[in-house]
C-alpha positions as CSV (number, residue, x, y, z in Angstrom):
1,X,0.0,0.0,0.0
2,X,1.0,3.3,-0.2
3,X,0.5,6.4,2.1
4,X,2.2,9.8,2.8
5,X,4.9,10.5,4.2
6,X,5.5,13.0,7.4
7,X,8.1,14.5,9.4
8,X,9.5,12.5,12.2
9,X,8.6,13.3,15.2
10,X,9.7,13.1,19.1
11,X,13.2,14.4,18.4
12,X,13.7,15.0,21.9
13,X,16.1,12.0,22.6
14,X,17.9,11.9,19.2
15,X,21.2,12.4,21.2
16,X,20.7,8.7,22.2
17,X,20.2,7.5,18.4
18,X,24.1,7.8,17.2
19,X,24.6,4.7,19.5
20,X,22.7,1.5,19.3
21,X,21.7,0.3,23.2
22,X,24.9,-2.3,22.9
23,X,27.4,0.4,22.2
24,X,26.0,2.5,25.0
25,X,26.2,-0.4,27.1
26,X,29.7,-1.6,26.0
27,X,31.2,2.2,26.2
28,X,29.6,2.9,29.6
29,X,31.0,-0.5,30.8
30,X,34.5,-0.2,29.4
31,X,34.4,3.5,31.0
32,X,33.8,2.4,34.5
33,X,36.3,-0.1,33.9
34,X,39.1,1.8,33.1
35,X,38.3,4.2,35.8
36,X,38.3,1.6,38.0
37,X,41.8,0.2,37.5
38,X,43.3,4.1,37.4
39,X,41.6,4.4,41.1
40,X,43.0,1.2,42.5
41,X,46.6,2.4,40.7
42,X,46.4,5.8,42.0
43,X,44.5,4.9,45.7
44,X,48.2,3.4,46.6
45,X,50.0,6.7,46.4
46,X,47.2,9.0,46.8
47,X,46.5,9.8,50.7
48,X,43.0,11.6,49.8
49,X,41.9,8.2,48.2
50,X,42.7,6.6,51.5
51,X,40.7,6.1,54.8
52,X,37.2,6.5,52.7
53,X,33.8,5.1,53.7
54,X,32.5,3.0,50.7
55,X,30.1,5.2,49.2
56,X,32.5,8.4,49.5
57,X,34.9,5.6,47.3
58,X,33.0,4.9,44.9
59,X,32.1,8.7,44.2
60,X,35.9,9.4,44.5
61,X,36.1,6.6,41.7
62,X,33.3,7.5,39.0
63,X,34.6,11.6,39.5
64,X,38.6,10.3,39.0
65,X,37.1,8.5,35.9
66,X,35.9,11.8,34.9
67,X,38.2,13.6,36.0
68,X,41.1,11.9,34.2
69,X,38.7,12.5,30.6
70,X,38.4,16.2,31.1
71,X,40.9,17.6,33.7
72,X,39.6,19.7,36.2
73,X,41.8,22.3,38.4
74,X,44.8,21.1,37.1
75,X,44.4,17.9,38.7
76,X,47.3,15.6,37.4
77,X,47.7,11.4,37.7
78,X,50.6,10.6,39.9
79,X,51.0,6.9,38.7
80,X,53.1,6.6,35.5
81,X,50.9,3.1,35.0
82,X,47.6,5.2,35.7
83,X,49.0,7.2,32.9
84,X,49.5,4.7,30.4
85,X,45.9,3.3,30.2
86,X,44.7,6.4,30.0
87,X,46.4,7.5,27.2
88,X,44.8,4.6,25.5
89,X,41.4,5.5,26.8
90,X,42.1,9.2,25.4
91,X,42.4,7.9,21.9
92,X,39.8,5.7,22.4
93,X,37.5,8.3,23.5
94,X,38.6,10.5,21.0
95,X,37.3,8.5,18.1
96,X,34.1,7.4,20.2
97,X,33.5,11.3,20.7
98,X,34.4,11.6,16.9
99,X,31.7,9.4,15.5
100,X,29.3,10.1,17.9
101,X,29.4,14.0,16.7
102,X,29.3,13.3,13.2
103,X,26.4,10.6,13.5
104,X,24.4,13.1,15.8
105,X,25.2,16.0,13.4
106,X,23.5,14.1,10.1
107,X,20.6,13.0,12.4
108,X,20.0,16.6,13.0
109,X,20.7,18.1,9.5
110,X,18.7,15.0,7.3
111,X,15.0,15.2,7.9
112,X,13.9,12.2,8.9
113,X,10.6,11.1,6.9
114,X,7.9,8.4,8.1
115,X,5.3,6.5,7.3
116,X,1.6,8.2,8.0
117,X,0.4,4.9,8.8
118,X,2.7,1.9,9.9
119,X,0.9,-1.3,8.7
120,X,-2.8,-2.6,7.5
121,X,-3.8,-3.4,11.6
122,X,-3.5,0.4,12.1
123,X,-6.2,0.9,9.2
124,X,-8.3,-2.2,10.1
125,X,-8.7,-0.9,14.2
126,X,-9.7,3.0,12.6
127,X,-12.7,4.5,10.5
128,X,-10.1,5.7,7.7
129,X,-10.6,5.6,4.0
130,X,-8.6,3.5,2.0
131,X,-8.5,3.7,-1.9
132,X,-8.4,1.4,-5.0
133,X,-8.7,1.0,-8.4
134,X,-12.7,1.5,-9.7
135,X,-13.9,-2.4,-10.6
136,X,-10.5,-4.1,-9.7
137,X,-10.8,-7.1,-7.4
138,X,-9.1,-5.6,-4.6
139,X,-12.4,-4.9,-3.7
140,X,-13.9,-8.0,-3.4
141,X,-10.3,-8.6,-1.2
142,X,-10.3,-5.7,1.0
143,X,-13.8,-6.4,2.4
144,X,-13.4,-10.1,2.4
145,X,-10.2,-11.2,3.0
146,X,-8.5,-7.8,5.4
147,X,-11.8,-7.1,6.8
148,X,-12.4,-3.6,5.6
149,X,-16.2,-2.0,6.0
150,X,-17.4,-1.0,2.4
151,X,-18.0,1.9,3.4
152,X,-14.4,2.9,4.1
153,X,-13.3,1.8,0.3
154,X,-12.8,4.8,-2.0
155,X,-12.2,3.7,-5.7
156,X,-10.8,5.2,-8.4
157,X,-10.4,5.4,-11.8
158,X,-6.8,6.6,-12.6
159,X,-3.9,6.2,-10.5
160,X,-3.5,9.9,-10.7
161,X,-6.3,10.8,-8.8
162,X,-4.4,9.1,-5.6
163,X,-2.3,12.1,-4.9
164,X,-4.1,14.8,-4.0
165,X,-6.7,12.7,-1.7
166,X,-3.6,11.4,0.1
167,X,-2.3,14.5,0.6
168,X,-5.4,16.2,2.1
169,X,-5.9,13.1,4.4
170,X,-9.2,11.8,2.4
171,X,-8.1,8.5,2.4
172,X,-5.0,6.6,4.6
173,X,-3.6,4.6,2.3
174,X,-3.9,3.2,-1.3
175,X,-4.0,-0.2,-2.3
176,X,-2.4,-1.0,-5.5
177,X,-0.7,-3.5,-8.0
178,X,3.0,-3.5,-7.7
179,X,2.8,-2.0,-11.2
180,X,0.5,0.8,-10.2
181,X,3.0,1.8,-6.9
182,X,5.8,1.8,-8.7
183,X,4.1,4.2,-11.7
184,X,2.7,6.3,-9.5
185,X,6.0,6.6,-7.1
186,X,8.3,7.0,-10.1
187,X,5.7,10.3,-10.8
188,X,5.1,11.6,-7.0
189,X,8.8,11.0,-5.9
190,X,8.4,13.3,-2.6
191,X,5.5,12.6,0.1
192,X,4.8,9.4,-0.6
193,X,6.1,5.7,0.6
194,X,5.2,2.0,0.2
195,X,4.8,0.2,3.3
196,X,3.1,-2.8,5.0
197,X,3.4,-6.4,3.4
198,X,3.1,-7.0,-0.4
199,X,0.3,-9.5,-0.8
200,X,0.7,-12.4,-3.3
201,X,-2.7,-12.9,-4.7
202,X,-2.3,-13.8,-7.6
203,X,-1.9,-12.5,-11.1
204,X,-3.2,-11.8,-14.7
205,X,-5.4,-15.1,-16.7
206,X,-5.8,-16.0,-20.0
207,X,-9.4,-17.3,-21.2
208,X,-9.7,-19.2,-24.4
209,X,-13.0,-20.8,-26.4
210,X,-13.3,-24.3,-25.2
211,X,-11.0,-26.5,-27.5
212,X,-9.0,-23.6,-29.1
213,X,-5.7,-24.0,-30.7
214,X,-4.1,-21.2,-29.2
215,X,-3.7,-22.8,-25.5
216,X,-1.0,-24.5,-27.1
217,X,0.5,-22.4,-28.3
218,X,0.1,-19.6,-25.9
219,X,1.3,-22.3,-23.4
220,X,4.3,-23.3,-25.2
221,X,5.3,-19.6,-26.5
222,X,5.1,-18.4,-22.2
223,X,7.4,-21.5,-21.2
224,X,10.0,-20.3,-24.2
225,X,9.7,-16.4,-22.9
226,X,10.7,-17.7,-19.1
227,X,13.4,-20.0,-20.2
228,X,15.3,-17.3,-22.4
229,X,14.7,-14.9,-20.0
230,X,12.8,-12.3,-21.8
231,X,9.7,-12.8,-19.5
232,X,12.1,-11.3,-16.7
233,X,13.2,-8.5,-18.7
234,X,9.8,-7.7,-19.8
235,X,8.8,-7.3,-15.8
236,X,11.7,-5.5,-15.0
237,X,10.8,-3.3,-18.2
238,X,7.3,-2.6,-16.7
239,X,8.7,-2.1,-13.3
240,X,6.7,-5.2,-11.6
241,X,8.7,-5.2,-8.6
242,X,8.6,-4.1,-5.0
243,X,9.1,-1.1,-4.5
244,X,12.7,0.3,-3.7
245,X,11.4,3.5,-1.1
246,X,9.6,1.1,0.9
247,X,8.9,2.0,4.4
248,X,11.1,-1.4,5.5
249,X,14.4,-0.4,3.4
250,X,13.9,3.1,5.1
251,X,13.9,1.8,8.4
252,X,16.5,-0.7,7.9
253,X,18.6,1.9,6.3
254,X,18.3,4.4,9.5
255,X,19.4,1.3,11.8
256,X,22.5,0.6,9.7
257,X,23.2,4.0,10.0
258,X,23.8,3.8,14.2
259,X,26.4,2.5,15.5
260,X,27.0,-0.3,16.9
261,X,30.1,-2.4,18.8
262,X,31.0,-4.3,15.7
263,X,32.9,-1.0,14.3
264,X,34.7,-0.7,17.4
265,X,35.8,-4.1,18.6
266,X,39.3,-3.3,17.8
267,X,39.4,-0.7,20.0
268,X,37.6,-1.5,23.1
269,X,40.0,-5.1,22.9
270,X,43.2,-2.5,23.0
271,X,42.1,-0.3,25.6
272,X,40.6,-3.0,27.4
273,X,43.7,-5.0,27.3
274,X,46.2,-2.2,27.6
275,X,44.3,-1.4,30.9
276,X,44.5,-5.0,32.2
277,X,48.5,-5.3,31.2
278,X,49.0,-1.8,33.4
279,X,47.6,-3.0,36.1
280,X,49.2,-6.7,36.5
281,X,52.6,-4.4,35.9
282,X,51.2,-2.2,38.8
283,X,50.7,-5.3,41.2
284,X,54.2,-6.6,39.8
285,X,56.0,-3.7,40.5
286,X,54.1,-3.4,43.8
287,X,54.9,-6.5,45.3
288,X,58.7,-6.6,44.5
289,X,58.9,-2.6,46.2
290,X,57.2,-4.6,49.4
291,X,59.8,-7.4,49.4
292,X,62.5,-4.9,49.5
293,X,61.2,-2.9,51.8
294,X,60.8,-6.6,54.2
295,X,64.6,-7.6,53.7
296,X,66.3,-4.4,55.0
297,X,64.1,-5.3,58.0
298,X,65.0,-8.5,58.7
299,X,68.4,-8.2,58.1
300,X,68.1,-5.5,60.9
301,X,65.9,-8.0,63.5
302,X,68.8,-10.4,63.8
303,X,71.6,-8.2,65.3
304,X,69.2,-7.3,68.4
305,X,68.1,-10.9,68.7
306,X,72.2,-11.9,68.7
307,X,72.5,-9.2,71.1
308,X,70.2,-9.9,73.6
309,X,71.2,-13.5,73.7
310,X,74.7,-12.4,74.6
311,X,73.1,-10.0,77.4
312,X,71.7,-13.1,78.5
């Protein structure tokens, strides 16, 4: 069927559209995630970090996270490890911010262009008028087969006269012959779009005298035309085929435009990893610093003990 088009509307949370629901999950996870190893690396030298009830932690943890994205007061990481996954991250969230910006920016700019009416259930539940061709046996298939009252069937006789009863809202939606859409598109090419299902219903008969010759040959002449492959070209020549603006290649064409974690797997497995490596280097260089610090120690614990046995 086809209907008109109108102007998208609801606009108020296209900043959420650049990113499908996956990406926003992914970035927002990989975020606190790095954030949280550049806490744990920095909380060792960092005597503000220390001391903390939980809950004043974990703020301290989702504002270094910030913090560490968009410096605030000159506040400076004091862990060369801290440093190196961020600077990472940075790039990371450089190209994230990048494509994000440019996504947004073409969803604003492009008008975005929708259906009046989604599907044939929409039309069925309402009082709207629907149109058709005058005599055709859509008729006889909209009241009998989709359920439509007769009384909310329009006909008419050229596929002209769709347009301007479309436009002024006399009638929803026009049923047509794939043909007859793809005519009357090709001459309307703005405010108008195919949508809902195509409905196979069969085609175009033949009707001979009893006993006539010309079955034969009729039958024999359609078998040569699809086997050579001029009955294809003759539909492709009258444009019998669905329609290429259709409401579904539209929307299908607006969620391939999103983006999604696929483009970016590369990425999030480097600064992922990059921020693991640091921090298993951290807790490396950590433990060896604590097993210097315990030898100068003991070394000094067994003079006394010598000594007070000889006091002894």
């Amino acid at each position: 069927m086809v209907v008109r088009e109108e102007a998208e509307g609801g606009r108020a949370w296209v900043f959420v559209k650049p990113f499908t629901r996956m990406m926003w999950a992914m970035t927002g996870a990989l975020f606190l995630y790095n954030g949280l190893i550049v806490w744990l690396i920095e909380k060792s030298g960092n005597e503000e970090l220390q001391g903390l009830s939980f809950w004043s932690q974990l703020g301290s943890l989702v504002w270094l996270s910030f913090s560490t994205l968009f410096p605030i007061n000159g506040e400076k990481l004091r862990s060369s490890f801290s440093r190196a996954a961020m600077v990472v991250w940075l790039f990371v969230a450089l190209v994230l911010t990048q494509s994000y910006t440019a996504n947004l920016t073409s969803m604003l700019t492009v008008q975005q262009l929708r259906p009046s009416v989604v599907d044939v259930g929409t039309l069925q539940r309402s009082t709207y008028k629907v149109g058709c061709s005058h005599g055709s046996y859509l008729i006889s298939y909209l009241e009998n087969v989709l359920h439509f009252n007769k009384s909310c069937i329009k006909t008419y006789l050229s596929v002209k006269e769709y347009a301007q009863d479309l436009r002024s809202g006399e009638i929803k939606a026009a049923f047509l012959e794939l043909a007859f859409i793809n005519i009357f598109l090709d001459e309307n090419k703005k405010g108008f779009v195919a949508t809902g299902p195509i409905y196979e219903i069969g085609g175009y008969g033949f009707a001979f005298a009893k006993g006539s010759a010309l079955v034969g040959n009729v039958s024999d002449e359609i078998i040569r035309l699809r086997e050579s492959g001029e009955l294809r070209k003759l539909e492709e020549h009258l444009s019998v085929s669905p329609p290429s603006n259709s409401s579904g290649s539209d929307t299908d064409a607006q969620e391939s435009v999103r983006l999604s974690p696929g483009s970016f797997w590369g990425l999030f497995l480097i600064t992922g990893g990059t921020s693991t490596l640091v921090f298993l280097l951290f807790l490396i260089s950590q433990f060896h610093n604590n097993q210097r610090w315990k030898k100068p120690h003991q070394n000094q614990q067994v003079p006394e003990r010598e000594h007070a046995i000889n006091l002894a």
